[in-house]
PARO-426909 format. One record per residue: residue in one letter; x, y, z of N, C-alpha, C in turn. Coordinates in steps of 0.05 Angstrom, whole numbers, plus 5000, padded with zeros to 4 digits. Atoms other than C-alpha are relative to their C-alpha. Layout:
AXYZXYZXYZ...
***
This chain:
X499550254985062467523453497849975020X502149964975057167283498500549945026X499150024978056667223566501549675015X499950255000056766463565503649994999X497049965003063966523529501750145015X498949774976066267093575500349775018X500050154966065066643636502949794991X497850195001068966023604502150114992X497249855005075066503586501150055026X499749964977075266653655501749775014X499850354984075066023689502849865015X497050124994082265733677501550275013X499349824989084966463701499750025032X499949934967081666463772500949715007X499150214995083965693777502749995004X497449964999090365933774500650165018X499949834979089366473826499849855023X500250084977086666083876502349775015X498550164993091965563890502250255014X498549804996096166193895499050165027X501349854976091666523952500049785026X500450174981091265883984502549975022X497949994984098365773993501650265027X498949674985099666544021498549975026X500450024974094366354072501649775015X498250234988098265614087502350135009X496449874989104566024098499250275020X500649724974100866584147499049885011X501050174978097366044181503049895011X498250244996103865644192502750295014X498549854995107666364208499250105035X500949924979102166604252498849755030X499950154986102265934286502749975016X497150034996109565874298500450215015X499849864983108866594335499249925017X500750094979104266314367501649815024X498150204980108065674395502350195012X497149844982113566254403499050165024X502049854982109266594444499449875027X501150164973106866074487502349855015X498050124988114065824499501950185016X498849834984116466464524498150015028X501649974982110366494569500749785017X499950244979111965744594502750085013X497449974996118665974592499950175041X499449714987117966574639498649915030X501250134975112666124691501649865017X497950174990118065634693501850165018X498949814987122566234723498950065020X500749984977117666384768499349825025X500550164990116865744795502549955009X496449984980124465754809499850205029X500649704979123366444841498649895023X501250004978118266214883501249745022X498750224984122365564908502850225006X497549794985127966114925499250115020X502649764978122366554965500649855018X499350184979121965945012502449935012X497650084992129365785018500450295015X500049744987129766535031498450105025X501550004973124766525086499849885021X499050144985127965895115503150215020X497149854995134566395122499750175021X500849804979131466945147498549965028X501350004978127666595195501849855025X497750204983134566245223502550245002X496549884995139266935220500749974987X498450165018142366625167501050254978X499449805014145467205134501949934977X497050115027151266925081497049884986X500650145020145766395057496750184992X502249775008139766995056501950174976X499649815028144367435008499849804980X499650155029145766784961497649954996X502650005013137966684955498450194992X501249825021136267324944500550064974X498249935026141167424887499649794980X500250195014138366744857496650104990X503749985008130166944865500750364985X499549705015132667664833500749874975X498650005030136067304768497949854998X502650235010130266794762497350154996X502449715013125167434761500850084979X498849865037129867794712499649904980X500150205031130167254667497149904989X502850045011122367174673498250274981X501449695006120867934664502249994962X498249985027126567864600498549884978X502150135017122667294565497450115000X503649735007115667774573500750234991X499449745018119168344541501849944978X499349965026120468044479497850114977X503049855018116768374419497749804986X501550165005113967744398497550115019X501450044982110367724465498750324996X501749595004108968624455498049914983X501550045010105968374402496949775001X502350095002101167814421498650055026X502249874975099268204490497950144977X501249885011095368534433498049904978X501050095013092367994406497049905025X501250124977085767664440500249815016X499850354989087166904446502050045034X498549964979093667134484500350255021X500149704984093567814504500050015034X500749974971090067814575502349835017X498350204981095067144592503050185002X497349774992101567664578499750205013X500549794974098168184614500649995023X500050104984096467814664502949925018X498149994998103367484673502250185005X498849795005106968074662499850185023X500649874968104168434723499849825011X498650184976104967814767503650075005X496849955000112367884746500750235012X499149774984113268514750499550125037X501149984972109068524822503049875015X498650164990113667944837503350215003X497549855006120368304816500450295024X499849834978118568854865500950035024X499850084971117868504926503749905000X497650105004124768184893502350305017X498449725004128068884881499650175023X500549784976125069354937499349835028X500850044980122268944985500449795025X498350154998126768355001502750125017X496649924992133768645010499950195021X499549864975132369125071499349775020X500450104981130568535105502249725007X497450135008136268075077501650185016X496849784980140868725107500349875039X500050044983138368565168499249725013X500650385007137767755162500949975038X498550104977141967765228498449955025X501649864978137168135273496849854994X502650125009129867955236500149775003X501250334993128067285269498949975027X501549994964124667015328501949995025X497849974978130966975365499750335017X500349774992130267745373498050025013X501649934978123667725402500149785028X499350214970125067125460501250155013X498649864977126067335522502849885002X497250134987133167205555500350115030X499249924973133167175625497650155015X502149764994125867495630499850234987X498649705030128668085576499349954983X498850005030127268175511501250325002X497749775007131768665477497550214984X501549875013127569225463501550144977X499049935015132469625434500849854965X499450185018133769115382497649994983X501949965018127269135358498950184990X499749705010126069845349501249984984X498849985021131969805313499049814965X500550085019128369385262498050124982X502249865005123569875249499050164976X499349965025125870175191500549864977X500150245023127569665143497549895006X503150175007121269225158497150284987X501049775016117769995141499449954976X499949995031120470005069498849744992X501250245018118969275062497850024994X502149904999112769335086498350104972X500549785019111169845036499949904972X500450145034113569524977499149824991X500950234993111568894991496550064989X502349934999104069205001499250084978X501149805026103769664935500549694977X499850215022106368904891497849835013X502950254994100168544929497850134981X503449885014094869064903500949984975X500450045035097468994824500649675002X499450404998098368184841496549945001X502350104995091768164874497050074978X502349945021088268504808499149794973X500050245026089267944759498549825006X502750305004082767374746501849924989X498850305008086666784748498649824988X501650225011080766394733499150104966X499949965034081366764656501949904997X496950005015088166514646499449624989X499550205006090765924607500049825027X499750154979090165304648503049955019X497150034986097765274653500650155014X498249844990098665904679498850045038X502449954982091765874729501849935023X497649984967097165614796501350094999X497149794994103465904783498250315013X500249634999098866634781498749895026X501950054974093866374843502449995020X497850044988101066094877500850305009X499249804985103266704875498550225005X501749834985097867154894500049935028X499250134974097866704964501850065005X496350004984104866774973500050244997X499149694995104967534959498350115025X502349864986098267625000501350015029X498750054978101667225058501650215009X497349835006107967575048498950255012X500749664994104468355051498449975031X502049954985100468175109501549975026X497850044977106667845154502550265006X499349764993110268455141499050135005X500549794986105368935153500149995037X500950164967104068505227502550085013X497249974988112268525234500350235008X499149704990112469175225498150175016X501149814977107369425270501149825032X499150034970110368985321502150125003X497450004991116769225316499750365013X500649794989113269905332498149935030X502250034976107769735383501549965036X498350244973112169175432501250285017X498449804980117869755447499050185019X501849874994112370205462498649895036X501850114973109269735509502049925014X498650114982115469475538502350225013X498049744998119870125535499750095036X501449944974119470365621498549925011X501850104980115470175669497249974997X503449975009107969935660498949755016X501750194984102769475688498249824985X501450125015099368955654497149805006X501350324984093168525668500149764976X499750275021093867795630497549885017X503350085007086667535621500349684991X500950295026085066755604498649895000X502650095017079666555571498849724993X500450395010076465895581498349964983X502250045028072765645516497849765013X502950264980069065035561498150205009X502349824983064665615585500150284982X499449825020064366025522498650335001X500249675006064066765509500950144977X500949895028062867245450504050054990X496849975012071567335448500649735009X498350335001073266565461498249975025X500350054986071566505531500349995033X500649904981069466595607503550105012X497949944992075466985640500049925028X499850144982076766545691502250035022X497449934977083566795725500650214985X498749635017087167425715503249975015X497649944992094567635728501050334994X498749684996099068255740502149894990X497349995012104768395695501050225002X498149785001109868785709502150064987X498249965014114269105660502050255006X498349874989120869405672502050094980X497550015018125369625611500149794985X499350355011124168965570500049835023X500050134983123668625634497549875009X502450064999117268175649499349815024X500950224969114767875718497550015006X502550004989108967535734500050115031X499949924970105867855797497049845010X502950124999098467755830498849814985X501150155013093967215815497350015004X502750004992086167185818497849884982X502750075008079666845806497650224982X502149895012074467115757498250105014X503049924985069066895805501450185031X500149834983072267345856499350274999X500949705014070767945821496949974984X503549925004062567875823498650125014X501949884985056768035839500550445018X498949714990060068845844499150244994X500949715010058069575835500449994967X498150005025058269725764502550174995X496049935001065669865742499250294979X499149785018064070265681497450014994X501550025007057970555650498349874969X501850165031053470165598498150254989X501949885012050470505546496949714991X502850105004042170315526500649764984X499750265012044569765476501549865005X499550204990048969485510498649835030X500950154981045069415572496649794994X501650255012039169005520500449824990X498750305010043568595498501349885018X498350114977047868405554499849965033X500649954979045268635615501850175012X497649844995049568995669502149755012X498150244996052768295682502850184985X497849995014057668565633501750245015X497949824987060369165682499449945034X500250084976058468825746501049715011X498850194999062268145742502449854977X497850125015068767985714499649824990X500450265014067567355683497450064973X502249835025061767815636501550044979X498949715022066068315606500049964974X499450015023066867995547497149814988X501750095024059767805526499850214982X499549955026060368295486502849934976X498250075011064268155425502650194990X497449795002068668775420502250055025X499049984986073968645453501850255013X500749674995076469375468499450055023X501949904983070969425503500349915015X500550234976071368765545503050115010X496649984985079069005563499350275011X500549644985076769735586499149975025X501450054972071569375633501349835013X497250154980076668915655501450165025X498249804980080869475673498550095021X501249754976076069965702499449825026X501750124966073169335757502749825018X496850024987081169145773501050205016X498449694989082469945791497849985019X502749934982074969905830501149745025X500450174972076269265871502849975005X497650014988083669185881501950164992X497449835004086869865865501449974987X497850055013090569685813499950064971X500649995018091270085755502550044973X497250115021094369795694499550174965X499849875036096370045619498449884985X500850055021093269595585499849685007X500050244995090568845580501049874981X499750275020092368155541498949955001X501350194998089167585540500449724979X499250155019089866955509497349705020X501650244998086266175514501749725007X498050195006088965535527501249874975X499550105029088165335454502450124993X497949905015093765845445502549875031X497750104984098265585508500249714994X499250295013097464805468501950134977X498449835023100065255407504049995010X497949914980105865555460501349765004X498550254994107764815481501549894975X498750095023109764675417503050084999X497249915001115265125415500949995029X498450014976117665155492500449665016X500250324997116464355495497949945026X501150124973113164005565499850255017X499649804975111564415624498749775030X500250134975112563925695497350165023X502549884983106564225739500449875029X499350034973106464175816498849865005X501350214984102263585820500349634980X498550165016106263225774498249964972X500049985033102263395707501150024989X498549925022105763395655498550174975X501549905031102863915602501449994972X499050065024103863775536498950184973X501049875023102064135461496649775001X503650215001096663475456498950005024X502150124975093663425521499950305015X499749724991094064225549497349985002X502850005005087364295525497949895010X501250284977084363635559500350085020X500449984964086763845628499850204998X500149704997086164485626496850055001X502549914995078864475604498049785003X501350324991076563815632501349945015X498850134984080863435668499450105027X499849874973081963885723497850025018X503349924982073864005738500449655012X500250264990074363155743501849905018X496850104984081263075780499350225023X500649834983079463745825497150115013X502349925000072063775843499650275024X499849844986073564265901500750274983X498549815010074264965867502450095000X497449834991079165265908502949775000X498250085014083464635881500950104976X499750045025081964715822501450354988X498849625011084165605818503049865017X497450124992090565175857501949974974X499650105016091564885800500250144976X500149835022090765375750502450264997X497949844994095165805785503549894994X497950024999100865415786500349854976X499350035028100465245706500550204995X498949745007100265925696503050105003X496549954985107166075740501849874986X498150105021110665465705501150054978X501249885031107865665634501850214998X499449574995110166445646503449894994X496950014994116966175674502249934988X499050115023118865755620499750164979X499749835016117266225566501550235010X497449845001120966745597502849974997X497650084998126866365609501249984966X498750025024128066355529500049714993X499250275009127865595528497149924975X500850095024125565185468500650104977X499549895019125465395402498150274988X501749685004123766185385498249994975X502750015014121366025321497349894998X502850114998116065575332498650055022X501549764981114365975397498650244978X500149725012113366625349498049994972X502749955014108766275299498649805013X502550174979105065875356498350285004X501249784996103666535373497750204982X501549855022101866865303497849874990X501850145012097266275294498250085021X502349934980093566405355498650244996X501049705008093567135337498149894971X502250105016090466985274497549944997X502450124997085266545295498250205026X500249744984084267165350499249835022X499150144967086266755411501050175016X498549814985090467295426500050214998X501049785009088567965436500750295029X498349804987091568625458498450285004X501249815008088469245481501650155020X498449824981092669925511498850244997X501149725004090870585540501450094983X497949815010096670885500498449974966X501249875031093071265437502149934977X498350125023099071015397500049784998X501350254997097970405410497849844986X502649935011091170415399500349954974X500949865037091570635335502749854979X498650205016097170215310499349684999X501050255002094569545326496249994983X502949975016087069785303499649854976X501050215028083969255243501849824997X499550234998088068785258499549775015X501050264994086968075283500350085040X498749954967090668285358498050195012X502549954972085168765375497749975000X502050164998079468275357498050265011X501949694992075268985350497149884983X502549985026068068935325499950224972X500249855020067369205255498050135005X502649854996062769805260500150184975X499049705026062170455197500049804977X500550095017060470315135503250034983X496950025015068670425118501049795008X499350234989069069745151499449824973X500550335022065969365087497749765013X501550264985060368875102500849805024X499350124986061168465164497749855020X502550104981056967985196501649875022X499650114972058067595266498349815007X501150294981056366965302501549945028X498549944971057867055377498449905016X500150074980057066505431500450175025X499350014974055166575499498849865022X500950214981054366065555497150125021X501649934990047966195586499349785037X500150174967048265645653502949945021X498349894976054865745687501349724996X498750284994056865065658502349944982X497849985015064064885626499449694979X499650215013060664395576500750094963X498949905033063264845505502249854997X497050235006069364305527498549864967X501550235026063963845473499250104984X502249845012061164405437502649964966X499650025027062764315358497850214982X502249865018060464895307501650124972X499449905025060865175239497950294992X501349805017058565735199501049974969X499949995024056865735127498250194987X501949785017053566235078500950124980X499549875024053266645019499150224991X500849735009051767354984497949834975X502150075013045667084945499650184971X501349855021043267694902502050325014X498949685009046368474887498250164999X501549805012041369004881500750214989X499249795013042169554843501050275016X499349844987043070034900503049945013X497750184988048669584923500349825029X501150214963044969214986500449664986X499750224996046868494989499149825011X501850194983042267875010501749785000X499650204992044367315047499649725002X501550224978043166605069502449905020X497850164985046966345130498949715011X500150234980046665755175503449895014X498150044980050465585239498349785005X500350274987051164875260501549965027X498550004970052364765335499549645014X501250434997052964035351502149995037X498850024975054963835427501049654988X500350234994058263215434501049855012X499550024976057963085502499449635006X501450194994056662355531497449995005X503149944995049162185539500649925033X499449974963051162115620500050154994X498749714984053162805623498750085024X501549954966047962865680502149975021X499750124981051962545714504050095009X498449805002058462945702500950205029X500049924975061763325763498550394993X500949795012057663985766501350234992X499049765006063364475760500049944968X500949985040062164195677497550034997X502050015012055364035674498250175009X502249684986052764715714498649925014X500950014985049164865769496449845001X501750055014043164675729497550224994X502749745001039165395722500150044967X502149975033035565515648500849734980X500650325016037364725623501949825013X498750294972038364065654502550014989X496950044995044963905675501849874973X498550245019049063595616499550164972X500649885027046264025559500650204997X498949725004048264635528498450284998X502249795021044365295524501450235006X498949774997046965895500498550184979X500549785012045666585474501650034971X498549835026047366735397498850174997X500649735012048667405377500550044974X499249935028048167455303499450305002X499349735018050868065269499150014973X500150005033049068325206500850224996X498149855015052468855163498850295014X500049684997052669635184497150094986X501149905022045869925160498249864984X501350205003042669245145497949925023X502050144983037268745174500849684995X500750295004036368035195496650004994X504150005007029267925165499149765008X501550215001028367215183502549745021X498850184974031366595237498549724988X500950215010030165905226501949785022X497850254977032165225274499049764987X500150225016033464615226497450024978X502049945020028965005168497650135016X502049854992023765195210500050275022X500249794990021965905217500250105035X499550054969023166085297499950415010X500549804987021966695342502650035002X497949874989027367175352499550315008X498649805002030267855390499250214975X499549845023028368385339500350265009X499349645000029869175333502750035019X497949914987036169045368503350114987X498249935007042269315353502550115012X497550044988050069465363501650224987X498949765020053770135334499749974971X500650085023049270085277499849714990X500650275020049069345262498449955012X501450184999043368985266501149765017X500050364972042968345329497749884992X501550214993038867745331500949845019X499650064971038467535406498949644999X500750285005037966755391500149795020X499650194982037666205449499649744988X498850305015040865565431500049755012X499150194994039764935469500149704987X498750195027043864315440500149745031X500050274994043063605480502949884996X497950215010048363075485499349914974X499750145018049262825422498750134965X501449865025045863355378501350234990X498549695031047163865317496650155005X502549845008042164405318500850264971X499249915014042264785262498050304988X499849955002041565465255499050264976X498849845026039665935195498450405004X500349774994038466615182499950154968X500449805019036567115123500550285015X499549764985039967695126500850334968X500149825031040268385077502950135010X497449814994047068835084498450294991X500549835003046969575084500150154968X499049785025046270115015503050004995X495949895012053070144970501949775010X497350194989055869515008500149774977X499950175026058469174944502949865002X497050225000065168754971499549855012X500550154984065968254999499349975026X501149914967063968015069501249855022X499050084989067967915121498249855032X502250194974064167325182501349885015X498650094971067467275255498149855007X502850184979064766685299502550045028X498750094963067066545375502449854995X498550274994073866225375499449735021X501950284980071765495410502749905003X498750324987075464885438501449884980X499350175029077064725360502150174986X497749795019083065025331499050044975X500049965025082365415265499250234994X501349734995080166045239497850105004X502449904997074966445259499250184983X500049835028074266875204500649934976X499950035022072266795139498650174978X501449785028070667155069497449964988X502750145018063967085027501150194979X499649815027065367304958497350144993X502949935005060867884937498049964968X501250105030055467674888498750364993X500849805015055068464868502249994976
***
């Protein structure tokens, strides 16, 4: 037979095969589609669950933050069955099986450890704080009568612990999942709740170091100085410390005592000794006049020299300082409402800010009105928040907002202390050690003695540019500082527009101290693109300074920039403090690292 014939013998045989192959794939396409849709409906299924869950979280945090103990167990017991039922639909075998596929795989992974993250905080880290729904709220920290209950909060100490804890260990497998791989459907629910867990781990860890720290500080007898910080006359922690106070604590018991002027405490011996870099960067201004202390930006530091020139000129030696801004006593008005003032101000949440860091220089041109005046906001202020009036919760996150934005900031001799508040926002510490993680800085300071940072408007923006292989990180920044003062300001009463020494009256000039990373350099400065002299070889426990002088006109943006390298091995992100100002919001922000 030849080959010819061979072939056409064939022919009708594989013609008959193939219809047969075809269909086997139409029915494994149409099988392995139909997993699929099953697949993706457990997954919608299981989001949908969490999107309940997470509208429970809220109701549950409304509860807890009102006492509300009956309607805290019924929402936990609802965001627990709406997890279960999500974690149930991700452990079907369908779904075992297409975590193992590629299309889906990473999105059930993914999912799957959100849930389970989620289910944690449900299961472990929830219900010790539900037990104690009664106690956990801001009611507990408001004074009553001048008192808070210390005891009461100690006692919270333990449960917020465990939460704490569990809370913390379901953020780090939450916070490991690239949301920006996932299906588009799933890309918010998983981002949603990364935010809400991040929040979540970070307000408990805060709770629970207060519920350790406070007792500590309020437990027996102690001495406090309370520091406030005017931002119209800016400085590297918010701003010039313009009055001071004595607090006296008694068992939970809190009374204002003494009052005093900044500028009374100048021109003095030095208080404490400066080491070589801080006296090139700062001068000894910073241990020879209260109203200094805090050009540097570690605050720490600026509360030590506080103390030490309080114990030097009026004997008086205290545990430990505060400090806070008016931006955070407009915060404070929110929750304690109005405060009547002795000359018939009325302070308010909107207008605090206005008289406080304006008004007063124009309504009081006499100083020793105007520390009149300051004094007896303070007294009101104090008196009303102790008394417990207004509402505790929105006192307690007036407060956490201020903390945050590091308005408010705590520093105590007590080594436990110390070391419990450490890296957090409250002791507004300079990052130093390369176990800090990249950190750069942008730190105002008023260089003419004039309160015009009332007009001062600024930003910071920048980015991790390039990675090197060793793991050093290059920069570009730029700071925009815009005043925007009237073009009169000359004409302004001088306790705003300064005495007029290093720029005419009305304009702004101050010292920036850029930071750059542990171990790094600034290589380069620039004012609106063009290259510019700076400060060089200076430096700050290992970081790199650039000693920059800034003056900004009525009505101008100057702008700012800066090339900067980070130290060897620094391959995370980068955390960039500026000056809290006159402008609510945070002062701290992230740069993602481009290693």
């Amino acid at each position: 037979m030849s080959n010819s014939q061979h072939a056409r013998q064939t022919t009708p045989s594989g013609r008959k095969r193939w219809p047969i192959i075809l269909g086997v794939i139409a029915v494994l396409a149409v099988v392995v589609f139909g997993l699929g849709l099953y697949a993706y409906s457990q997954l919608s299924s299981a989001r949908d669950d969490l999107n309940r869950a997470s509208t429970d979280a809220a109701e549950l945090k409304d509860a807890l933050s009102a006492g509300d103990q009956a309607k805290a167990n019924g929402e936990i017991k609802q965001l627990q069955a709406n997890v279960r039922s999500a974690q149930s639909s991700l452990n079907s075998s369908i779904l075992s099986l297409s975590a193992k596929t590629p299309f889906l795989g990473k999105n059930v992974k993914a999912v799957r450890t959100i849930t389970d993250a989620v289910g944690s905080v449900a299961e472990d880290g929830l219900p010790p704080l539900v037990a104690v729904a009664d106690k956990f709220n801001a009611k507990t920290f408001n004074p009553q009568g001048g008192t808070i209950n210390v005891d009461a909060l100690a006692d919270l100490t333990p449960s917020l612990t465990q939460s704490s804890a569990a809370i913390r260990e379901a953020n780090k497998r939450i916070q490991s999942v690239d949301a920006s791989t996932l299906l588009s459907q799933l890309q918010g629910p998983v981002t949603d709740a990364q935010e809400k867990i991040g929040d979540a781990a970070a307000i408990a860890e805060r709770a629970t170091v207060a519920s350790r720290v406070v007792p500590k500080m309020l437990d027996g007898k102690h001495t406090y100085l309370l520091i406030f910080q005017n931002n119209a006359e800016i400085r590297a922690t918010g701003g010039l410390p313009g009055a001071y106070a004595q607090l006296d604590v008694d068992n939970g018991s809190i009374k204002l005592g003494a009052q005093g002027t900044g500028g009374s405490l100048s021109e003095l011996a030095p208080a404490a000794k400066l080491s070589k870099e801080e006296n090139e960067l700062f001068t000894d201004l910073l241990v020879t006049d209260f109203r200094d202390v805090n050009f540097t930006p570690d605050f720490p530091r600026a509360a030590q020299i506080a103390a030490a020139i309080v114990k030097q000129e009026k004997d008086l030696d205290v545990d430990g300082v505060v400090s806070l801004d008016p931006v955070t006593l407009s915060y404070m008005l929110k929750g304690i409402g109005p405060v009547e003032l002795a000359d018939g101000t009325r302070l308010t949440a909107d207008n605090a800010v206005d008289v406080l860091l304006n008004n007063v220089y124009v309504n009081y041109p006499d100083p020793n009105e105007q520390d009149a005046f300051f004094a007896s906001a303070t007294e009101r202020i104090f008196d009303k928040v102790l008394s417990g009036a207004g509402d505790p919760t929105a006192l307690l996150k007036a407060l956490t907002t201020a903390t945050n934005e590091q308005r408010v900031a705590v520093w105590s001799k007590d080594a436990d202390v110390s070391k419990e508040i450490a890296g957090t926002p409250l002791a507004h510490e300079l990052p130093t050690g390369t176990d800090a993680g990249p950190a750069m800085g942008f730190y105002l300071n008023d260089a003419t003695g004039a309160k015009m940072q009332y007009y001062l408007k600024s930003a910071v923006t920048g980015k991790s540019t390039k990675c090197s292989a060793d793991g050093t990180q290059s920069y570009t920044t730029e700071m925009s500082v815009t005043s925007t003062a009237p073009a009169d300001s000359a004409s302004l009463p001088e306790s705003i527009k300064g005495p007029g020494f290093g720029a005419v009256p009305g304009s702004m000039l101050m010292n920036l101290y850029l930071y750059g990373p542990t171990g790094g350099s600034i290589d380069s400065v620039s004012f609106d693109g063009e290259k510019n002299e700076f400060y060089t070889d200076l430096t700050h426990e290992g970081r790199p300074v650039a000693l920059i002088t800034v003056q900004v006109n009525p009505g101008q943006t100057v702008k700012v920039g800066a090339k900067v390298t980070s130290g060897k091995g620094q391959k995370g992100s980068t955390v960039v403090s500026t000056t809290p100002s006159i402008v609510p919001g945070p002062s701290v922000q992230t740069w993602k690292s481009s290693c």
